[in-house]
N, CA, C, O and CB atoms as a CASP TS submission, in Angstrom:
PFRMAT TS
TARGET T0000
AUTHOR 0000-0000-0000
METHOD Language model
MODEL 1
PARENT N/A
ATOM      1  N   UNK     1      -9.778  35.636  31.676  1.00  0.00           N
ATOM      2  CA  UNK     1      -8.808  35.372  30.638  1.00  0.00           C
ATOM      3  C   UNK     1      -7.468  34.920  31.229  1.00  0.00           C
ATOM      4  O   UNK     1      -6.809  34.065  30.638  1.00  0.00           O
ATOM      5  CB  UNK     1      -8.617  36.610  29.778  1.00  0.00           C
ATOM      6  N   UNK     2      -6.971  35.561  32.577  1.00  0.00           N
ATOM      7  CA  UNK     2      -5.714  35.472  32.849  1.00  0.00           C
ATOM      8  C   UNK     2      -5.639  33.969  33.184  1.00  0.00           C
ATOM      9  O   UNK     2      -4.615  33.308  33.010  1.00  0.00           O
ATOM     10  CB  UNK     2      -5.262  36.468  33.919  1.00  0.00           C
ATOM     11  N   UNK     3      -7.057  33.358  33.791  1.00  0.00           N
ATOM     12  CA  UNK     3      -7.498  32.035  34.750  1.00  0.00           C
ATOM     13  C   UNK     3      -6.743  31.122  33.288  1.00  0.00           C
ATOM     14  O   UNK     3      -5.643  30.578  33.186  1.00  0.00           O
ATOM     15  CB  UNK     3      -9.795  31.731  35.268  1.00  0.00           C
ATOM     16  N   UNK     4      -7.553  31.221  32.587  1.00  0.00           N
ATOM     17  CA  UNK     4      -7.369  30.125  31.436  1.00  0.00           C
ATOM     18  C   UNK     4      -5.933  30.069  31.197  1.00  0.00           C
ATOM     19  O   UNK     4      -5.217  29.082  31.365  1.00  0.00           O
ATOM     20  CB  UNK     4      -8.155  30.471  29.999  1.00  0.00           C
ATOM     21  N   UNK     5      -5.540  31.356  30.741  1.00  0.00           N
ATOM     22  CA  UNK     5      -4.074  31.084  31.032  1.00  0.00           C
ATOM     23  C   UNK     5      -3.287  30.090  31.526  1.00  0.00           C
ATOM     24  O   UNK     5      -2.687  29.080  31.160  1.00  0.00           O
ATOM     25  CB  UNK     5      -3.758  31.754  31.655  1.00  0.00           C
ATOM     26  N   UNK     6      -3.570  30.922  32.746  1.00  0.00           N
ATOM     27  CA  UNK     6      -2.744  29.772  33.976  1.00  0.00           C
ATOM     28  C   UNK     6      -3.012  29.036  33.760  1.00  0.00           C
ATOM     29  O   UNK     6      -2.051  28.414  33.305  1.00  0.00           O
ATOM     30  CB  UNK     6      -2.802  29.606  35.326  1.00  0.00           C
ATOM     31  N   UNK     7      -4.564  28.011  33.728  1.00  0.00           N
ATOM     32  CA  UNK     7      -4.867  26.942  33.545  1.00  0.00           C
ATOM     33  C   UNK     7      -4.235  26.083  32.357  1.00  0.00           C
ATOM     34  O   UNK     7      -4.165  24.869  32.552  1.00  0.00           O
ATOM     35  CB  UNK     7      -6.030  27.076  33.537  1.00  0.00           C
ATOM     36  N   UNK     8      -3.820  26.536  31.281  1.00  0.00           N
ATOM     37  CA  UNK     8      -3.249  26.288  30.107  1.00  0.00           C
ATOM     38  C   UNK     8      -1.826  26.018  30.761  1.00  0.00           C
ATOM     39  O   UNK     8      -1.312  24.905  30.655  1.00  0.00           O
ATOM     40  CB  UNK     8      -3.416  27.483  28.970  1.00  0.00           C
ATOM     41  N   UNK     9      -1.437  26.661  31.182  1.00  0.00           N
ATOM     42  CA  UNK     9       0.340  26.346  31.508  1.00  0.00           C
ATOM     43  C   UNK     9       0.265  25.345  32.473  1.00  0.00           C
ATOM     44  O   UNK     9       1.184  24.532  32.372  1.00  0.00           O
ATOM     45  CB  UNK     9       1.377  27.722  32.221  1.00  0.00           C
ATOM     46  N   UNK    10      -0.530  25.131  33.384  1.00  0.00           N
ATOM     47  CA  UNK    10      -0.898  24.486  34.831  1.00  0.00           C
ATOM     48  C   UNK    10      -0.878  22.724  34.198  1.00  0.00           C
ATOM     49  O   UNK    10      -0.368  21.787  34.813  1.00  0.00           O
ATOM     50  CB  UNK    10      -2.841  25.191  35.611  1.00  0.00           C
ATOM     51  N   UNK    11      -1.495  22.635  32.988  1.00  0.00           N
ATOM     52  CA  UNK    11      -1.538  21.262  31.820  1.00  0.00           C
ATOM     53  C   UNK    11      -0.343  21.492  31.688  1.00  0.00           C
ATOM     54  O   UNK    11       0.224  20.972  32.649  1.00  0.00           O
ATOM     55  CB  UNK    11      -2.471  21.176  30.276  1.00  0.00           C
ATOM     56  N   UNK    12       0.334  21.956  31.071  1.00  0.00           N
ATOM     57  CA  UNK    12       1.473  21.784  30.254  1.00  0.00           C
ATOM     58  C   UNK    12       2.346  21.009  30.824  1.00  0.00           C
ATOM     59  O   UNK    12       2.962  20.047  30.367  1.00  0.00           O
ATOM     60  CB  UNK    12       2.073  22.900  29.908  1.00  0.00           C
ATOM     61  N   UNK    13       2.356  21.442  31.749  1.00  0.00           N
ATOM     62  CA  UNK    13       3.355  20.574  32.946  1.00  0.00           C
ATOM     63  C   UNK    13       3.317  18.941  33.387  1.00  0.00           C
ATOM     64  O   UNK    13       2.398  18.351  33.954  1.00  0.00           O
ATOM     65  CB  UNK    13       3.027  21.246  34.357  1.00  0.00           C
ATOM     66  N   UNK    14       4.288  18.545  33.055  1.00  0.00           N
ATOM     67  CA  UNK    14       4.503  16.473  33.001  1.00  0.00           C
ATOM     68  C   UNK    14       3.366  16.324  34.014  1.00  0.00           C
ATOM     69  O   UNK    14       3.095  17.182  34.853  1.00  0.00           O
ATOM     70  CB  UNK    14       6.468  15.468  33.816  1.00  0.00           C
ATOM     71  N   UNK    15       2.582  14.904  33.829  1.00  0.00           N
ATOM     72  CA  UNK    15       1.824  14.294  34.789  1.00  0.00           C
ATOM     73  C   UNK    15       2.224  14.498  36.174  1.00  0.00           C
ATOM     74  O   UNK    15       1.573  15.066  37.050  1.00  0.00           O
ATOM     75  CB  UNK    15       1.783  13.002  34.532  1.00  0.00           C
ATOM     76  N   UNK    16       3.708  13.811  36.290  1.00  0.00           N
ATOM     77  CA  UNK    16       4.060  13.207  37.784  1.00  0.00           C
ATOM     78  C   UNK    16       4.579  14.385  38.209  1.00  0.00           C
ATOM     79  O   UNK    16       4.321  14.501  39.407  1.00  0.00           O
ATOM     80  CB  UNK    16       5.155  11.863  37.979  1.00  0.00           C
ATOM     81  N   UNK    17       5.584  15.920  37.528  1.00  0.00           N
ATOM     82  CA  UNK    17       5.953  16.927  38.413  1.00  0.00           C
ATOM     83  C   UNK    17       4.364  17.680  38.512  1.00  0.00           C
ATOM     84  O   UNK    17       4.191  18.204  39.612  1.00  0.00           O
ATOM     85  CB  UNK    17       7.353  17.932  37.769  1.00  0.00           C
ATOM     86  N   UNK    18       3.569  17.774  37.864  1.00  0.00           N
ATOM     87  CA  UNK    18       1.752  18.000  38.215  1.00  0.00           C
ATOM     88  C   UNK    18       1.894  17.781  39.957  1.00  0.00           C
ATOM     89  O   UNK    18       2.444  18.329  40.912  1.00  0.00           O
ATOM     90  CB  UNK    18       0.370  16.372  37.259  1.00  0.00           C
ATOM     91  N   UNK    19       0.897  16.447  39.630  1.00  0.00           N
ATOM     92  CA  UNK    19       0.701  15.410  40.826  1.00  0.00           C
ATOM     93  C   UNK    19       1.671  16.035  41.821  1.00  0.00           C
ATOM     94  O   UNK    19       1.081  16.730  42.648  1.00  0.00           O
ATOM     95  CB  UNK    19       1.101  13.693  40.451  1.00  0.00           C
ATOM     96  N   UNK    20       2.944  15.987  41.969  1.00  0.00           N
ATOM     97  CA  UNK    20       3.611  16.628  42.952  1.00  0.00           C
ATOM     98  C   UNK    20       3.479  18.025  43.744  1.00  0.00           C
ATOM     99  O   UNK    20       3.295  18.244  44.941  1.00  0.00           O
ATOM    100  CB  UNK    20       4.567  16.620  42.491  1.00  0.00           C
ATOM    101  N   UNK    21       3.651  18.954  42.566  1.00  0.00           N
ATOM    102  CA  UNK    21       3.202  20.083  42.677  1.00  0.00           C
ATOM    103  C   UNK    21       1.847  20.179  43.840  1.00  0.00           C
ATOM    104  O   UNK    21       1.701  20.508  45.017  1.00  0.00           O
ATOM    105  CB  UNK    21       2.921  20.455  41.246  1.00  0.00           C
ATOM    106  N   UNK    22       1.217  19.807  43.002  1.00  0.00           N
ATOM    107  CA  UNK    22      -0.258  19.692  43.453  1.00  0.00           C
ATOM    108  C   UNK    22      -0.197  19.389  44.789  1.00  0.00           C
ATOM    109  O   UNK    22      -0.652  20.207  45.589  1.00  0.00           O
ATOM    110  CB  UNK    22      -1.120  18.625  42.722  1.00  0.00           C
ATOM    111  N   UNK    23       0.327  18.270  45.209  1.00  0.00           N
ATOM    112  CA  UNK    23       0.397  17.502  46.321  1.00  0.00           C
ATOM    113  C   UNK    23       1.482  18.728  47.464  1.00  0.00           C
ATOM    114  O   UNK    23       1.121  18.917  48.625  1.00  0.00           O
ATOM    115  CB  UNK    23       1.157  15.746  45.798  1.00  0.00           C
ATOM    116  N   UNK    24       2.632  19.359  46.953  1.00  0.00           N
ATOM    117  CA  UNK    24       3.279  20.055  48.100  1.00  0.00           C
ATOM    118  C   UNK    24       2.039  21.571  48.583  1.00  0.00           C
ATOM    119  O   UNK    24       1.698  21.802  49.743  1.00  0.00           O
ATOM    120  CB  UNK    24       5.135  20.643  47.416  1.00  0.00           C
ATOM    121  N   UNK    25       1.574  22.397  47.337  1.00  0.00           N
ATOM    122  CA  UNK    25       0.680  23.628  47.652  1.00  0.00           C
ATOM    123  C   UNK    25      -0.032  22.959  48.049  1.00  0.00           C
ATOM    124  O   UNK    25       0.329  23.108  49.216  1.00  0.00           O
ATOM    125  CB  UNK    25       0.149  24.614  46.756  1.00  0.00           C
ATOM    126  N   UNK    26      -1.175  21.958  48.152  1.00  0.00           N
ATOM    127  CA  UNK    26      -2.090  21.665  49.186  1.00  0.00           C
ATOM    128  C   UNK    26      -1.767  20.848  50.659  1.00  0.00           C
ATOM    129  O   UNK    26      -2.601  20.677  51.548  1.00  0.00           O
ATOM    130  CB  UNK    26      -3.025  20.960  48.487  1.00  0.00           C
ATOM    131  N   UNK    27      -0.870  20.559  50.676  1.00  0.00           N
ATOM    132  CA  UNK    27       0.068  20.240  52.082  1.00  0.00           C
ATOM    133  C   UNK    27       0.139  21.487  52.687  1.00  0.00           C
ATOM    134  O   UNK    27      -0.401  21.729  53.766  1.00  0.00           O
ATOM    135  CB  UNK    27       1.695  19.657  51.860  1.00  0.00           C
ATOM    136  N   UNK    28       1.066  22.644  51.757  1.00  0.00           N
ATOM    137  CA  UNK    28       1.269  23.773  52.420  1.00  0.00           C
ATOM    138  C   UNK    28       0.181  24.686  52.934  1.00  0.00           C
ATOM    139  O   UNK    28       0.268  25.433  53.908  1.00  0.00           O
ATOM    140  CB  UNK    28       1.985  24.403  51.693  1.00  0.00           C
ATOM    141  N   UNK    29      -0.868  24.512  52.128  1.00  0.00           N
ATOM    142  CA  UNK    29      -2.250  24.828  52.200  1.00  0.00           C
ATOM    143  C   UNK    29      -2.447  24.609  53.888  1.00  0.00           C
ATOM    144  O   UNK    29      -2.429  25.373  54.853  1.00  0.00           O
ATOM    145  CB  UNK    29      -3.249  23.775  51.115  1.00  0.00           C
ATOM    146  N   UNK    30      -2.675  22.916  53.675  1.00  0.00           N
ATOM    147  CA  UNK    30      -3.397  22.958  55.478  1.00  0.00           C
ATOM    148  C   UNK    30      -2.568  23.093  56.130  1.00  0.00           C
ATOM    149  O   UNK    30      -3.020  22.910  57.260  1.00  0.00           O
ATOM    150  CB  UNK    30      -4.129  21.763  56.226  1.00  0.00           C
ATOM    151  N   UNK    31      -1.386  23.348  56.201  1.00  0.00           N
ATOM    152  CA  UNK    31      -0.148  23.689  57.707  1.00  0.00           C
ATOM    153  C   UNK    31      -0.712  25.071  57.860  1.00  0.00           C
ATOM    154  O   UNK    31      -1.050  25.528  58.952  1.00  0.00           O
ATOM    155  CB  UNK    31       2.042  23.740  57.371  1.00  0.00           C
ATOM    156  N   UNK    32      -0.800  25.716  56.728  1.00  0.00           N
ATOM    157  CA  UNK    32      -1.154  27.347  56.630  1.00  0.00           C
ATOM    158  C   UNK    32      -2.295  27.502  57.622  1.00  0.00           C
ATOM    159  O   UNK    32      -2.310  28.125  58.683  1.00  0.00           O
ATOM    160  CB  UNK    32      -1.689  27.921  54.985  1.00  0.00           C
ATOM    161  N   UNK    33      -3.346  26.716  56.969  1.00  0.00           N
ATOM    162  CA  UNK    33      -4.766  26.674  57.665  1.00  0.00           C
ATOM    163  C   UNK    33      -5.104  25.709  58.987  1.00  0.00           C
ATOM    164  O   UNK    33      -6.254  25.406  59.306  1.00  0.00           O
ATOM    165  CB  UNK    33      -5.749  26.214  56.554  1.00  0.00           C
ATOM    166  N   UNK    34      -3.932  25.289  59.685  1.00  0.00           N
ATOM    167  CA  UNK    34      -3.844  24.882  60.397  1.00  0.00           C
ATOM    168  C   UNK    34      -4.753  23.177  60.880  1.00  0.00           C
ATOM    169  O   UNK    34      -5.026  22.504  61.874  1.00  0.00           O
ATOM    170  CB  UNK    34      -3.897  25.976  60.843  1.00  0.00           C
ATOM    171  N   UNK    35      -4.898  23.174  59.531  1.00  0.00           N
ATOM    172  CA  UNK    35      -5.462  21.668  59.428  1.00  0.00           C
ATOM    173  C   UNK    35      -5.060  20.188  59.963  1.00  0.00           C
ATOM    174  O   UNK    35      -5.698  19.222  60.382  1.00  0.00           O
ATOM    175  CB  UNK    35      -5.441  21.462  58.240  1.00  0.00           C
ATOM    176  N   UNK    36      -3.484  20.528  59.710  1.00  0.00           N
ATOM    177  CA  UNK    36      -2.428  19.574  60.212  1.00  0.00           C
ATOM    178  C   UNK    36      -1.440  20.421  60.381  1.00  0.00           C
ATOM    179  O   UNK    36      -1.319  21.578  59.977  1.00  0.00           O
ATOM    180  CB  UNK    36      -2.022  18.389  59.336  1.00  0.00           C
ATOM    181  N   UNK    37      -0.466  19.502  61.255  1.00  0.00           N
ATOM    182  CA  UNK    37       0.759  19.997  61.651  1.00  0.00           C
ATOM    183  C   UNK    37       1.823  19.666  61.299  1.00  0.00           C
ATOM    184  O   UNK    37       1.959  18.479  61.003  1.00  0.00           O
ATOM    185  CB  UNK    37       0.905  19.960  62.610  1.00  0.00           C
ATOM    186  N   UNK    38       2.923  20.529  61.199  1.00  0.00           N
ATOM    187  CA  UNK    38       4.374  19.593  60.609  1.00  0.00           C
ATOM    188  C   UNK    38       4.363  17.797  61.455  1.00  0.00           C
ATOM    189  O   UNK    38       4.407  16.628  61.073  1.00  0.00           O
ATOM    190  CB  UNK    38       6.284  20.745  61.341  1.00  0.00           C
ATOM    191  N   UNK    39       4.300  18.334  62.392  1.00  0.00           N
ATOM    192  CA  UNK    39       4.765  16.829  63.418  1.00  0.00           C
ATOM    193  C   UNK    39       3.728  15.760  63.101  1.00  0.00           C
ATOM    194  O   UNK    39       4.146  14.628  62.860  1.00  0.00           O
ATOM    195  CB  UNK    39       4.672  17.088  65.372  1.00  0.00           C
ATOM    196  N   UNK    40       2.688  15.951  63.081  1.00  0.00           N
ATOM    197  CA  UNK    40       1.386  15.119  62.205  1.00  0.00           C
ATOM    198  C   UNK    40       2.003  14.971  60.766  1.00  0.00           C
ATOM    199  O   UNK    40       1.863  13.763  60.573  1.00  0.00           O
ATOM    200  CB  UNK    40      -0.309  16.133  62.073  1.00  0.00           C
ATOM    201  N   UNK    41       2.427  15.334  59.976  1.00  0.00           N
ATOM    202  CA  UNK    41       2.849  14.984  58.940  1.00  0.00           C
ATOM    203  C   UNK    41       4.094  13.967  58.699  1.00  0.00           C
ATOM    204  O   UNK    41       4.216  12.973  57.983  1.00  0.00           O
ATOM    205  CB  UNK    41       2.981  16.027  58.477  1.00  0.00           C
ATOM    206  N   UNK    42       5.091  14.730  59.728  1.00  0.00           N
ATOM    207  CA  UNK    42       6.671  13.611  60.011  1.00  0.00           C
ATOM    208  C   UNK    42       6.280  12.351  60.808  1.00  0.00           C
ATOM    209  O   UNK    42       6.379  11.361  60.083  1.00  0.00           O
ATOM    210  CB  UNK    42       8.091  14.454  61.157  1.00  0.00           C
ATOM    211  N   UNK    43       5.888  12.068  62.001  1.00  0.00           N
ATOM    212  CA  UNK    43       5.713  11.416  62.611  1.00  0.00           C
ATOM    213  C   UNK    43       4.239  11.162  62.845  1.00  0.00           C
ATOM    214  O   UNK    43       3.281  11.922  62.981  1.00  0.00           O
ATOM    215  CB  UNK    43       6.408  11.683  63.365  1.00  0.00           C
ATOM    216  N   UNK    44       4.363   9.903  62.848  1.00  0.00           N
ATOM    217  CA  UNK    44       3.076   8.386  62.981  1.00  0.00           C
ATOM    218  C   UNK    44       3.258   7.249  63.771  1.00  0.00           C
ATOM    219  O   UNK    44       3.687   6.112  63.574  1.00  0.00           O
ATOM    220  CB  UNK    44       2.857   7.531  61.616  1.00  0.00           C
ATOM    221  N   UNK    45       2.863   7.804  64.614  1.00  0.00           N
ATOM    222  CA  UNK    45       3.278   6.511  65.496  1.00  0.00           C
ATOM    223  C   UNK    45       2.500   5.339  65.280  1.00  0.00           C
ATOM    224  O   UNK    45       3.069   4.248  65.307  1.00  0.00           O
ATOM    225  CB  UNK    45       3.169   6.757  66.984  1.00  0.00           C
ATOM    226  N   UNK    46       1.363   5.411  65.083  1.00  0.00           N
ATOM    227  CA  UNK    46       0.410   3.970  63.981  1.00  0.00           C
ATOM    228  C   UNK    46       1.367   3.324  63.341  1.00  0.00           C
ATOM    229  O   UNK    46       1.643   2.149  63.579  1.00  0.00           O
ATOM    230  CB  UNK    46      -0.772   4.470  62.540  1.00  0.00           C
ATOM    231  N   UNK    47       1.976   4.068  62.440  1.00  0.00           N
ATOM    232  CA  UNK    47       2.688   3.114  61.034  1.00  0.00           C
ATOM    233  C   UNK    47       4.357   2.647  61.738  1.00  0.00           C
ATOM    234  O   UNK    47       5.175   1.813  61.351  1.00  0.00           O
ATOM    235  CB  UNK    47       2.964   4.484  59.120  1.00  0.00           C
ATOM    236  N   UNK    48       4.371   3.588  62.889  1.00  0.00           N
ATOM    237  CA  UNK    48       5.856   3.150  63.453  1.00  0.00           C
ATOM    238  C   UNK    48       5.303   1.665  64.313  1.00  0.00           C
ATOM    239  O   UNK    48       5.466   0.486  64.001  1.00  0.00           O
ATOM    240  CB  UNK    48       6.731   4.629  64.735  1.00  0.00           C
ATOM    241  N   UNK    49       4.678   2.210  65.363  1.00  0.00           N
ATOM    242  CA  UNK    49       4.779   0.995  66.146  1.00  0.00           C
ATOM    243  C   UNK    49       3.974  -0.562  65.962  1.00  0.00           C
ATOM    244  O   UNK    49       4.243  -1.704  66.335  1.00  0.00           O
ATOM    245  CB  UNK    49       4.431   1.503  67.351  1.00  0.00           C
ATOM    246  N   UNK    50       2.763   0.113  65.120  1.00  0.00           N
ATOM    247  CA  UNK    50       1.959  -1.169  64.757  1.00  0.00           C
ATOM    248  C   UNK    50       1.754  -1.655  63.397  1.00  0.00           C
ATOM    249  O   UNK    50       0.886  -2.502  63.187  1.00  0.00           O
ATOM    250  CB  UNK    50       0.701  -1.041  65.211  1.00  0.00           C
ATOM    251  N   UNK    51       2.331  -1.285  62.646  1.00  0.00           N
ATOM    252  CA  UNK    51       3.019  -1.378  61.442  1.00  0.00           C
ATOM    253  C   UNK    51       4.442  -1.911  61.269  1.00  0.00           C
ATOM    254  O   UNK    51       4.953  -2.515  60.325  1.00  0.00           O
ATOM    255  CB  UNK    51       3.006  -0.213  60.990  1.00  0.00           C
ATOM    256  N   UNK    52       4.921  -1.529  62.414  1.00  0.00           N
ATOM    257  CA  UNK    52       6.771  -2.252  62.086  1.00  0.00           C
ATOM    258  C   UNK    52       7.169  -0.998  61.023  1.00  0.00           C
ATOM    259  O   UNK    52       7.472  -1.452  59.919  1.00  0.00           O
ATOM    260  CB  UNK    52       6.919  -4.410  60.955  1.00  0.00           C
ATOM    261  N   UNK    53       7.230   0.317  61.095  1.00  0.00           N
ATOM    262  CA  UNK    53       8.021   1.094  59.680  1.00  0.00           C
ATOM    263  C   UNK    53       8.720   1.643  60.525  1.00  0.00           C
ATOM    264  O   UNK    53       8.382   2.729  60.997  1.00  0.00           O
ATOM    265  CB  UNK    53       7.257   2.204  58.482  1.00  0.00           C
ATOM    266  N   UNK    54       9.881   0.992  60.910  1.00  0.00           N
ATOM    267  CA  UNK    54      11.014   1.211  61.844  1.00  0.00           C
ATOM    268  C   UNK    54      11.610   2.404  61.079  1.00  0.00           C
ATOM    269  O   UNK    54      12.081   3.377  61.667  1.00  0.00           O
ATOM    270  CB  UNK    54      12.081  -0.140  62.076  1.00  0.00           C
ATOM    271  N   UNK    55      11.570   2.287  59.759  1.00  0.00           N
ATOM    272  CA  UNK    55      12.560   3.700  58.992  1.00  0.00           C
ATOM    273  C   UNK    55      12.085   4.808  59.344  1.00  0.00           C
ATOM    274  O   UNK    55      12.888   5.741  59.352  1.00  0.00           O
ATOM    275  CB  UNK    55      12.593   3.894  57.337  1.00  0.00           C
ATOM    276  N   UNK    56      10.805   5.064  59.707  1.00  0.00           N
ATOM    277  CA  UNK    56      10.208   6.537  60.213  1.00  0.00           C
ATOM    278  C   UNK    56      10.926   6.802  61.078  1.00  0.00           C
ATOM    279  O   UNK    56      11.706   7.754  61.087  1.00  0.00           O
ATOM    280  CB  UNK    56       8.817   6.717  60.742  1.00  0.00           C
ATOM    281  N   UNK    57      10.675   5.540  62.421  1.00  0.00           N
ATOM    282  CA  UNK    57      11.104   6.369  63.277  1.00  0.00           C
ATOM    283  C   UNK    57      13.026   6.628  63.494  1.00  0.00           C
ATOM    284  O   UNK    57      13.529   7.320  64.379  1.00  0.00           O
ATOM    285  CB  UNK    57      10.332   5.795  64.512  1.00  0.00           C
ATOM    286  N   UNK    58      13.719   5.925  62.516  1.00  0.00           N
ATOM    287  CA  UNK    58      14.752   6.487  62.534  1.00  0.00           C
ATOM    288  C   UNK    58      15.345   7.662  61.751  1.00  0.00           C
ATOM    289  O   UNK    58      16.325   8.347  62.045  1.00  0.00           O
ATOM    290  CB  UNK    58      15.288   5.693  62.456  1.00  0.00           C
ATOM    291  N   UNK    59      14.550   7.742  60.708  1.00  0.00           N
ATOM    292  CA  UNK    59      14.432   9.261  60.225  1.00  0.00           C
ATOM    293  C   UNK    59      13.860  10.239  60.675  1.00  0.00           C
ATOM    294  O   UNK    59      13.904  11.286  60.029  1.00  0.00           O
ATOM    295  CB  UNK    59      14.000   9.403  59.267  1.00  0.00           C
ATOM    296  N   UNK    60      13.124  10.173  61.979  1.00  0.00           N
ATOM    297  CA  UNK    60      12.730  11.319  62.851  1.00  0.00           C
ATOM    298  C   UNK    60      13.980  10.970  63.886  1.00  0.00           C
ATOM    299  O   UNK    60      14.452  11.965  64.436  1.00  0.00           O
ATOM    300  CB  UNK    60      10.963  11.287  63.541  1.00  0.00           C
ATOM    301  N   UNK    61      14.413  10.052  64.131  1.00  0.00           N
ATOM    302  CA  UNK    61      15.642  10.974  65.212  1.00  0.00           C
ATOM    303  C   UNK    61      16.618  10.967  64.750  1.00  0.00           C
ATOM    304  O   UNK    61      17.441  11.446  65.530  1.00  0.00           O
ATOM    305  CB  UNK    61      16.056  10.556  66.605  1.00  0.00           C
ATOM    306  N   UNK    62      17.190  10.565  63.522  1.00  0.00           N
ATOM    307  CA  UNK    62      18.087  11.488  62.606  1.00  0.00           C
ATOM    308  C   UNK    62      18.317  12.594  62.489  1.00  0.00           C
ATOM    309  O   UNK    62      19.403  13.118  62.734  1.00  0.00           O
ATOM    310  CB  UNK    62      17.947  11.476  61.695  1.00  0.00           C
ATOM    311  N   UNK    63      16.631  13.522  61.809  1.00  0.00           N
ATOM    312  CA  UNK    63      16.639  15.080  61.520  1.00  0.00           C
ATOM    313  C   UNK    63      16.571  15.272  62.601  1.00  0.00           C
ATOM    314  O   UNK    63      17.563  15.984  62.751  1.00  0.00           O
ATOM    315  CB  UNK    63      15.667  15.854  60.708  1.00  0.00           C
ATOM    316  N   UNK    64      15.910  15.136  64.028  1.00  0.00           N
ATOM    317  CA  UNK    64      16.440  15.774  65.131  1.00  0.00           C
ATOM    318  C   UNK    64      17.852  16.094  65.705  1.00  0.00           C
ATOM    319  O   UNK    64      18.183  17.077  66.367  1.00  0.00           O
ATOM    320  CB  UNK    64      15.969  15.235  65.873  1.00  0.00           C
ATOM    321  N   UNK    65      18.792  14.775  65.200  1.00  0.00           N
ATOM    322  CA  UNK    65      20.296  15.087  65.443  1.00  0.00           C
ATOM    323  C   UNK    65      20.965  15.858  64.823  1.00  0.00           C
ATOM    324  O   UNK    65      22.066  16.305  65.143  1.00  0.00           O
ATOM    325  CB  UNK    65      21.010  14.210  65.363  1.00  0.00           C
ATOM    326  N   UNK    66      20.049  16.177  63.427  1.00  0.00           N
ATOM    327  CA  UNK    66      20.862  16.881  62.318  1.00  0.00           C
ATOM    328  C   UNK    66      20.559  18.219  63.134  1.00  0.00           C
ATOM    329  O   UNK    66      21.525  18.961  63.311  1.00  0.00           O
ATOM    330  CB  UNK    66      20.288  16.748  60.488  1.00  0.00           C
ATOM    331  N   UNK    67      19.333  18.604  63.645  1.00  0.00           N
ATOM    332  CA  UNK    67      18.853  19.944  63.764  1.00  0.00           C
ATOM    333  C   UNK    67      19.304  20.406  65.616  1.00  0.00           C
ATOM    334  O   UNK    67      19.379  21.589  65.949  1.00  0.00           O
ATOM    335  CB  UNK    67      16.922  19.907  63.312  1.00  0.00           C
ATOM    336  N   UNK    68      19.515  19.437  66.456  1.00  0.00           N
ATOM    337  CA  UNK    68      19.857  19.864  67.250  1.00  0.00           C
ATOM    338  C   UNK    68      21.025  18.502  67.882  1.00  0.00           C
ATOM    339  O   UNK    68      20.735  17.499  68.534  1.00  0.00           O
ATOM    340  CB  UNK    68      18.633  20.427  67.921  1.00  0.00           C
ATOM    341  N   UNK    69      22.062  18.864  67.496  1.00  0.00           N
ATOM    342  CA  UNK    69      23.020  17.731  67.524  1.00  0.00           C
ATOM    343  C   UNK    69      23.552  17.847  69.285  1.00  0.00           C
ATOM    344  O   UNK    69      23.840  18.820  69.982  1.00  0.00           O
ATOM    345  CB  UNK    69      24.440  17.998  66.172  1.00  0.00           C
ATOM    346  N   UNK    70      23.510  16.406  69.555  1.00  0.00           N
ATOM    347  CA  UNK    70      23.943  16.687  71.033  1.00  0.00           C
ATOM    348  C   UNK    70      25.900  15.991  70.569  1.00  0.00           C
ATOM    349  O   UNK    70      26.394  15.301  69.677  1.00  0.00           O
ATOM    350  CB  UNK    70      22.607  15.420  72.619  1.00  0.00           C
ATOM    351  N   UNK    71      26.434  16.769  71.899  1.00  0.00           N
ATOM    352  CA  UNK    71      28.147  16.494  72.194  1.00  0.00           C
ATOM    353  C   UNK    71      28.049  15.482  73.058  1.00  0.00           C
ATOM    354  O   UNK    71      27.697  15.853  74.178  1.00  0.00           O
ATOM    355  CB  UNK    71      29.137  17.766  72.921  1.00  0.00           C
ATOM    356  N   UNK    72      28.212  14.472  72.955  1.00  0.00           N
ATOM    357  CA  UNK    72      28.497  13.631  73.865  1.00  0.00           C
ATOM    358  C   UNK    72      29.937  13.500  74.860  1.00  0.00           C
ATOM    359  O   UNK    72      30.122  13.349  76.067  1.00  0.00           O
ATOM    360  CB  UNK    72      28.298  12.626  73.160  1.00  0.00           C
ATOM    361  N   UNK    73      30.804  13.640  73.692  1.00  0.00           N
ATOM    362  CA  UNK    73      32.827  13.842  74.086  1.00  0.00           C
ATOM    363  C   UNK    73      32.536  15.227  74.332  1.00  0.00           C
ATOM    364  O   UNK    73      31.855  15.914  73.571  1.00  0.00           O
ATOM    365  CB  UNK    73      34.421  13.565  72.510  1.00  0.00           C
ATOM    366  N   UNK    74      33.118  15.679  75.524  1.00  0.00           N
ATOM    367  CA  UNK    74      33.524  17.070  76.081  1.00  0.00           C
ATOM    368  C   UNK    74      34.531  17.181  76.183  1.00  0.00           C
ATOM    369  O   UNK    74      34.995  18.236  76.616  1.00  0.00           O
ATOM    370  CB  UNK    74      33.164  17.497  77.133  1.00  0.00           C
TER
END
């Protein structure tokens, strides 16, 4: 009874925040289960280097600067 429930509210919810939803708990799913890895997920070097998707790879050394910012001026 409780299943249907949920299942009832689980519809209710817009198509595309659905689909999303859906899409982050089963992401989180295999990091959990060790299926994939964060870094397998951020970075591709396929789509960077033989693809030309230059924006990846400058949004991976972006959040690296954000997360470990180097001083250059001392």
């Amino acid at each position: 009874m409780a299943y249907q429930s949920l299942r009832l509210e689980y519809l209710q919810i817009p198509p595309v925040s659905r689909a999303y939803t859906t899409a982050c708990v089963l992401t989180t799913a295999a990091v959990q289960l060790e299926l994939i890895t964060p870094f397998q997920l951020y970075f591709n070097p396929e789509l960077i280097f033989k693809h030309f998707q230059v924006l990846q790879l400058d949004t991976y050394i972006f959040s690296w600067k954000t997360y470990f910012p180097i001083n250059l001026v001392e």
